[in-house]
C-alpha positions in Angstrom: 102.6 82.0 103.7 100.7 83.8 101.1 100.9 87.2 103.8 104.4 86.7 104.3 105.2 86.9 100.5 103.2 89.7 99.5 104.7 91.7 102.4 108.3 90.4 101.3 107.1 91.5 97.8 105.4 94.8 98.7 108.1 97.5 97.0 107.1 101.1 96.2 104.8 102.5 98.4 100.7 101.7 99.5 99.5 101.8 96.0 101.7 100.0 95.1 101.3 97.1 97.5 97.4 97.2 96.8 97.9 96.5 93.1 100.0 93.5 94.5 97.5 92.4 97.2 95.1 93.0 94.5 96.8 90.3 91.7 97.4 87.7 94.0 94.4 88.2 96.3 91.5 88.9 93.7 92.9 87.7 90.3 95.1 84.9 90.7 93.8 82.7 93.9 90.0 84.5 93.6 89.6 84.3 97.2 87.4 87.1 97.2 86.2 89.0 94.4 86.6 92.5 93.0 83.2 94.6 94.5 84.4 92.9 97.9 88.1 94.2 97.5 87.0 97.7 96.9 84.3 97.6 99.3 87.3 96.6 102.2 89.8 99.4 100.6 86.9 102.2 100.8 86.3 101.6 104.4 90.4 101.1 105.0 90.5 104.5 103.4 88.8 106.1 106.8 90.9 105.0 109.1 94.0 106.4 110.3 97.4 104.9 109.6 98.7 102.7 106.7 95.6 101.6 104.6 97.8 98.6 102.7 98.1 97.1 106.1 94.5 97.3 107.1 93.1 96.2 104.0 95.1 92.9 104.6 93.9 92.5 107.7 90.4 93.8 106.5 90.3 90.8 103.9 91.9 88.2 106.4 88.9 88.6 108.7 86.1 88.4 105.9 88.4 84.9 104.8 89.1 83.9 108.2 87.6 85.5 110.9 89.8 87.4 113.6 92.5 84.3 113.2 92.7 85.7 109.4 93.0 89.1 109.9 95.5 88.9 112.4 97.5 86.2 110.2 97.3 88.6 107.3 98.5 91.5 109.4 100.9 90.6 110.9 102.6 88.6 108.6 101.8 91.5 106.2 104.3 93.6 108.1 106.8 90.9 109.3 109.2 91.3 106.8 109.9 94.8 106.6 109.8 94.9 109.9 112.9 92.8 110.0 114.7 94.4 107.5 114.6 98.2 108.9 115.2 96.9 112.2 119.1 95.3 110.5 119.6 98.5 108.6 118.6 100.8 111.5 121.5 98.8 113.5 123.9 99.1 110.3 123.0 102.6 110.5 123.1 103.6 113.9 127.1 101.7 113.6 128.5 103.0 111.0 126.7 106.3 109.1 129.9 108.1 110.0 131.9 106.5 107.6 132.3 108.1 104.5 131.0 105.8 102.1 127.5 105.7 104.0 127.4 109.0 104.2 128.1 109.7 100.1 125.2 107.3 99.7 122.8 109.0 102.0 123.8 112.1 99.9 122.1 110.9 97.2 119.6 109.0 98.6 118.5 112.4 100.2 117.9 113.8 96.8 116.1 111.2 95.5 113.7 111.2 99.0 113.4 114.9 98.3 111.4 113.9 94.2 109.2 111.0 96.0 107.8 113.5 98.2 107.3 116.4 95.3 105.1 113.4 93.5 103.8 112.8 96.3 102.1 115.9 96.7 101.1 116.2 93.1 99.5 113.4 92.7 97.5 113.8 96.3 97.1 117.7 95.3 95.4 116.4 91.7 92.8 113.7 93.6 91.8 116.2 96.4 91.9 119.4 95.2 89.7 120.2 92.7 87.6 123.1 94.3 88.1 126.4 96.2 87.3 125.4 99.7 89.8 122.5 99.1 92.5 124.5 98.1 91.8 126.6 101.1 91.9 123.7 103.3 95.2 122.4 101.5 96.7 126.5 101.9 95.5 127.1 105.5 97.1 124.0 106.6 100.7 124.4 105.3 100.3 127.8 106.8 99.4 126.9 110.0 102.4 123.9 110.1 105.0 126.1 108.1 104.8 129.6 110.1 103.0 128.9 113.2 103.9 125.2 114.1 100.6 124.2 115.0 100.8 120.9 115.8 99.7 118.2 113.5 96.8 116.7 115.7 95.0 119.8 115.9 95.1 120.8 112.4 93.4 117.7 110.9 90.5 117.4 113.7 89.9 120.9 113.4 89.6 120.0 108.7 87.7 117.1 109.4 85.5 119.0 112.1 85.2 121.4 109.5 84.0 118.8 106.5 81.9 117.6 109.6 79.9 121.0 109.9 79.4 121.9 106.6 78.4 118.3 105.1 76.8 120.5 102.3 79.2 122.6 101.2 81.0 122.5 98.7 84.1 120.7 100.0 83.8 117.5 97.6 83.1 114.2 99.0 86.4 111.8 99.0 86.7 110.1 95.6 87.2 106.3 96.1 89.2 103.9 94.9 87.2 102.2 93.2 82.8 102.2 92.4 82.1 99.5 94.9 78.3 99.9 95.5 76.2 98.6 97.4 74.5 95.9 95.5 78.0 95.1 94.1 79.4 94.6 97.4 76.5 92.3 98.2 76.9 90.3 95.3 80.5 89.6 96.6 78.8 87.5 100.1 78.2 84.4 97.6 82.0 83.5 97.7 81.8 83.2 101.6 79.2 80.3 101.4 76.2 80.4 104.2 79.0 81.8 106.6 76.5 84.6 108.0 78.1 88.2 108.3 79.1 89.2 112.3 76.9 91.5 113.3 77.8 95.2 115.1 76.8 94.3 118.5 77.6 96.1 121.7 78.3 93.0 123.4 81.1 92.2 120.4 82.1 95.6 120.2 83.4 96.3 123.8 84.9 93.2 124.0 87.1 94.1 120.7 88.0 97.3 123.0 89.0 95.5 126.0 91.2 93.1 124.1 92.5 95.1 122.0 92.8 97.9 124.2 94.7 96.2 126.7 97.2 95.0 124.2 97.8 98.2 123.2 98.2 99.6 126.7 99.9 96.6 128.1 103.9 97.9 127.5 102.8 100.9 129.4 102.4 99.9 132.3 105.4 97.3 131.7 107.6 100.1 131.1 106.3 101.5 133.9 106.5 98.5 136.3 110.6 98.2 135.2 111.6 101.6 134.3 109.7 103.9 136.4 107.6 106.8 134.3 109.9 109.0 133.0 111.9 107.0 130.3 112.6 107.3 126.6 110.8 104.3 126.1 107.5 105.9 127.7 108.0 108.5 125.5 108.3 106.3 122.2 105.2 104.6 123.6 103.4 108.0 124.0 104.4 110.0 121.3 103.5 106.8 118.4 100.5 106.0 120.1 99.0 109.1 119.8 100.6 109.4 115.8 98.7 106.2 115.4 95.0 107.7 116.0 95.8 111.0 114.0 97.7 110.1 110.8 95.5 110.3 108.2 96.4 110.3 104.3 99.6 107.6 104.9 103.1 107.6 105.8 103.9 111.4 104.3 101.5 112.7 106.5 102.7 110.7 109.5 106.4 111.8 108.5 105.4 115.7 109.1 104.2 115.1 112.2 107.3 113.0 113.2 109.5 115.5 111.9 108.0 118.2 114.2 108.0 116.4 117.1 110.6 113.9 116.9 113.3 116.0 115.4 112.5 119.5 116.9 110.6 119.2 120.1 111.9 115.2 121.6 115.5 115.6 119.3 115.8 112.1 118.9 117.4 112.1 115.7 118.4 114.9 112.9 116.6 116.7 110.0 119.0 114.7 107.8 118.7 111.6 109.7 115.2 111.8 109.4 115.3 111.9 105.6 118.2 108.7 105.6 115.4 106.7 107.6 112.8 107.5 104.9 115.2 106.2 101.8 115.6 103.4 104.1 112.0 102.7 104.0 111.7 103.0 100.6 113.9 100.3 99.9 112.5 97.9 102.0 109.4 95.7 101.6 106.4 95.9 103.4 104.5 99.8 104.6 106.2 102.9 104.1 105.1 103.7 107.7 107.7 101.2 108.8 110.4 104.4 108.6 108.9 105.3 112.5 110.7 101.8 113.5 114.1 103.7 112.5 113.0 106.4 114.3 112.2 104.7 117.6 115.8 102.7 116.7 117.8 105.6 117.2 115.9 107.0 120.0 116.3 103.9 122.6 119.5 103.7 120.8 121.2 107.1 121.8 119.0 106.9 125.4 120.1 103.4 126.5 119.4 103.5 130.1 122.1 101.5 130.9 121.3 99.1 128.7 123.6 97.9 125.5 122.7 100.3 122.9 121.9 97.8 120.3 119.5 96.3 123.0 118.0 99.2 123.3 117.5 100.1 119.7 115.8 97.0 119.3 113.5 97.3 122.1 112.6 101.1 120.7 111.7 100.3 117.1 110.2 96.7 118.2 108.1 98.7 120.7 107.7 101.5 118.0 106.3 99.0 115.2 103.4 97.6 118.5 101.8 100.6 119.5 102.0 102.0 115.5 100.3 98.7 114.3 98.3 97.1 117.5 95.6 99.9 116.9 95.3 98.9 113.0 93.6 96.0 113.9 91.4 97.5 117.0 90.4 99.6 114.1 89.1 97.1 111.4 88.1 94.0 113.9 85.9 97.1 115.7 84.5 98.7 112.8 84.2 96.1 109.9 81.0 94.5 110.9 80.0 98.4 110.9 81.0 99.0 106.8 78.1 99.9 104.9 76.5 102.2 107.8 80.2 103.6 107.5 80.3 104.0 103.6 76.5 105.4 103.9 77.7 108.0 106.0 77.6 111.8 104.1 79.2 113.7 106.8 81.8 111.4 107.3 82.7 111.0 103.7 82.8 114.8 103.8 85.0 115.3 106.7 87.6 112.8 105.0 87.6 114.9 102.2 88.3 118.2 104.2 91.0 115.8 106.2 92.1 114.9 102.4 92.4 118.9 101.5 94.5 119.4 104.3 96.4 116.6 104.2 97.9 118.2 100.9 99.1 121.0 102.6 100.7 118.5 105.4 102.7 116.8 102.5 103.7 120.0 100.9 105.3 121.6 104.2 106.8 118.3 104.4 108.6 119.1 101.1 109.6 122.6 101.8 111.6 121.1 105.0 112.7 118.5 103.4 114.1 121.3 100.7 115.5 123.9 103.3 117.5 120.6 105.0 118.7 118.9 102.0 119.6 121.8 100.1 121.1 124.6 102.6 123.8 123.7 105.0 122.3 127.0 107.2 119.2 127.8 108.3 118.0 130.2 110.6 114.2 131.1 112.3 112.8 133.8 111.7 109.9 135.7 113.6 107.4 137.9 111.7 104.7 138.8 114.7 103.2 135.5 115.8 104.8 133.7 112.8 108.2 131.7 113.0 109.5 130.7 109.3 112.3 128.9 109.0 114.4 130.7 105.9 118.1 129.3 104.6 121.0 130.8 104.1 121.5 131.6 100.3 125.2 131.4 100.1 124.7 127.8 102.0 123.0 126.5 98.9 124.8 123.0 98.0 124.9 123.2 94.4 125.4 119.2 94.2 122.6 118.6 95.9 119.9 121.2 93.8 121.7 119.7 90.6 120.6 115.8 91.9 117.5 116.2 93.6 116.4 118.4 89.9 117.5 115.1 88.2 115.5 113.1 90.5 112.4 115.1 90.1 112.8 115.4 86.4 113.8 111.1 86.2 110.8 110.2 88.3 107.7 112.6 87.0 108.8 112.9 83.6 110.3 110.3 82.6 108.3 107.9 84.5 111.4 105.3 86.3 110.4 103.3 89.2 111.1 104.1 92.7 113.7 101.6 93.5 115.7 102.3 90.9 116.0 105.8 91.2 117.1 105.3 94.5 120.0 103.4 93.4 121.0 105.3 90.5 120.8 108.7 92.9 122.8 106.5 95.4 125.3 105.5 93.0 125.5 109.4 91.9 125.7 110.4 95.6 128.9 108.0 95.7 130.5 109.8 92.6 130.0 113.7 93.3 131.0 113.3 97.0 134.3 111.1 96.2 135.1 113.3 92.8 134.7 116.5 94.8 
């Protein structure tokens, strides 16, 4: 049950939830020690999709073999799980009223500052040299004015940092100076327990299992629905978001915004921003704002089914194929970590992947802006480009006036997450029922 309260615990974001995992994991139950911890994050630091949640399955396996990791993983995510899943229905039933929607108000403001920190404390890690900054510029461009999509714009930075290994595109810093002897020294708390080695044997078998759980509600949906469904979709659409994601949940959350909200329409700019202060309410990984997403998209495409029915099977089948491949990742490539780490080119293309993933966040934030702040905006073609611009005179002057508080409350004067989301909820209440 020690998962299951940690993921109950986990407020405030992936770093956050490391610094938890950290206390209870390394400092108060020593079950494995620090050069270990760090070693695991590092390598959970390559993957795609939400590092927090593969570093507790990462540690479950070294404690417990696959029985462990999948213990700590799941259990990891359990509780948030639940809790979006109640507040998607509470949302999907009554965010007409006027009371929820004064809330979401503010809540929309205070969404808006996460992000802007977001992307200044990203920007200040990975962008320290010219080429980074060009990777961080040339990505926002390519999102911003010529919707490229999301996929496509990190393969091609981390093909990039690939190719020129030597450059000068920095190599990713780490969280922490885990070498190699240090990670070594860690194996005495495992006893004569011998590492598993990277076979072939082991390593398609990982595939096959894990595959086939992650391709199993395919052809379920398939075999009850036919091929042409909502349901496929959601499958489809988070699937693929789970192999591409890199740099967390923000990053994720640009890619859903393009496609979920502009190309599959599944839910609204400002919708897309309530689910978000949902999730960062909640325990457990940010990422867990896609099961609101794939709520309201079964929700509002039923197919005959009771809407709430639906909803759940859309965010339960939303949360499997997001998290499923987590664990194909680590129980694949942990016996593989220190070939990994070794690894210059890689470490350089996560880096370039790193750079870019700055400019990711920052278009986030500039459509997060536009939507929160403008009740008009219009697209606008220069040549090949197409820039979304507001309408000036739409400017709501209660919403710049919050989301500048929030900003100013959260990078300057340092308050924590969770309450600025209730004091900007509380403020929401009070300018929408006083005007």
């Amino acid at each position: 049950m020690v998962w299951a309260r940690i993921g109950l615990l986990s407020f405030g974001g992936p770093a956050a939830q490391i610094a938890l995992m950290h206390s209870e994991i390394v400092e108060r139950r020593r079950w494995i020690c620090e050069p270990r911890f760090l070693h695991a994050l590092n390598y959970c630091m390559l993957l795609p999709g939400p590092e927090a949640q593969q570093l507790a399955t990462y540690v479950g396996w070294l404690l417990h073999g696959w029985r462990g990791g999948l213990a700590a993983g799941v259990l990891f995510v359990a509780p948030g799980f639940v809790v979006i899943l109640t507040l998607a229905a509470l949302y999907a039933l009554y965010q007409q009223t006027a009371w929820a929607a004064a809330i979401f108000f503010g809540l929309k403001a205070a969404v808006l500052a996460i992000v802007i920190q977001a992307v200044w404390r990203l920007g200040k890690r990975a962008v320290k040299t010219k080429a980074s900054l060009c990777m961080a510029a040339s990505a926002f461009v390519a999102l911003f004015a010529f919707d490229a999509p999301f996929p496509l714009v990190v393969l091609l930075a981390g093909a990039l940092g690939f190719v020129f290994a030597r450059s000068a595109v920095p190599a990713p810093h780490s969280a922490g100076g885990a070498t190699h002897d240090d990670a070594m020294q860690g194996d005495a708390l495992f006893g004569d327990r011998a590492p598993i080695a990277p076979t072939w044997r082991r390593a398609f078998g990982v595939l096959a299992i894990w595959g086939a759980l992650w391709l199993a509600p395919f052809a379920l949906i398939g075999a009850l629905a036919g091929w042409d469904n909502v349901f496929l979709s959601i499958a489809a659409f988070f699937s693929k978001m789970a192999v591409v994601t890199f740099g967390g949940a923000y990053a994720a959350l640009a890619y859903v915004a393009q496609q979920a909200v502009e190309v599959h329409q599944w839910l609204a700019p400002d919708e897309m921003l309530d689910g978000l202060a949902l999730a960062e309410t909640t325990p457990g990984p940010l990422i867990l704002v896609l099961t609101f997403v794939g709520f309201l998209a079964a929700f509002r495409n039923p197919l005959g089914l009771d809407p709430l029915l639906a909803g759940v099977l859309g965010a339960t089948l939303t949360t499997w194929v997001t998290f499923v491949p987590c664990f194909l990742w680590i129980f694949l490539g942990a016996p593989s970590i220190e070939r990994l780490r070794a690894n210059k080119p890689l470490a350089a293309a996560l880096a370039a992947i790193t750079a870019a993933v700055v400019g990711v966040i920052f278009n986030l934030a500039v459509w997060f802006a536009i939507h929160v702040l403008f009740a008009e905006v219009a697209v606008v073609q220069f040549g090949m480009a197409s820039v979304p611009l507001p309408r000036l005179a739409s400017l709501d002057v209660a919403a710049l006036g919050l989301a500048l508080f929030a900003v100013l409350a959260l990078m300057r004067f340092k308050i924590g997450i969770p309450f600025l989301l209730c004091l900007c909820a509380g403020c929401g209440v009070g300018l929408r029922f006083a005007f």
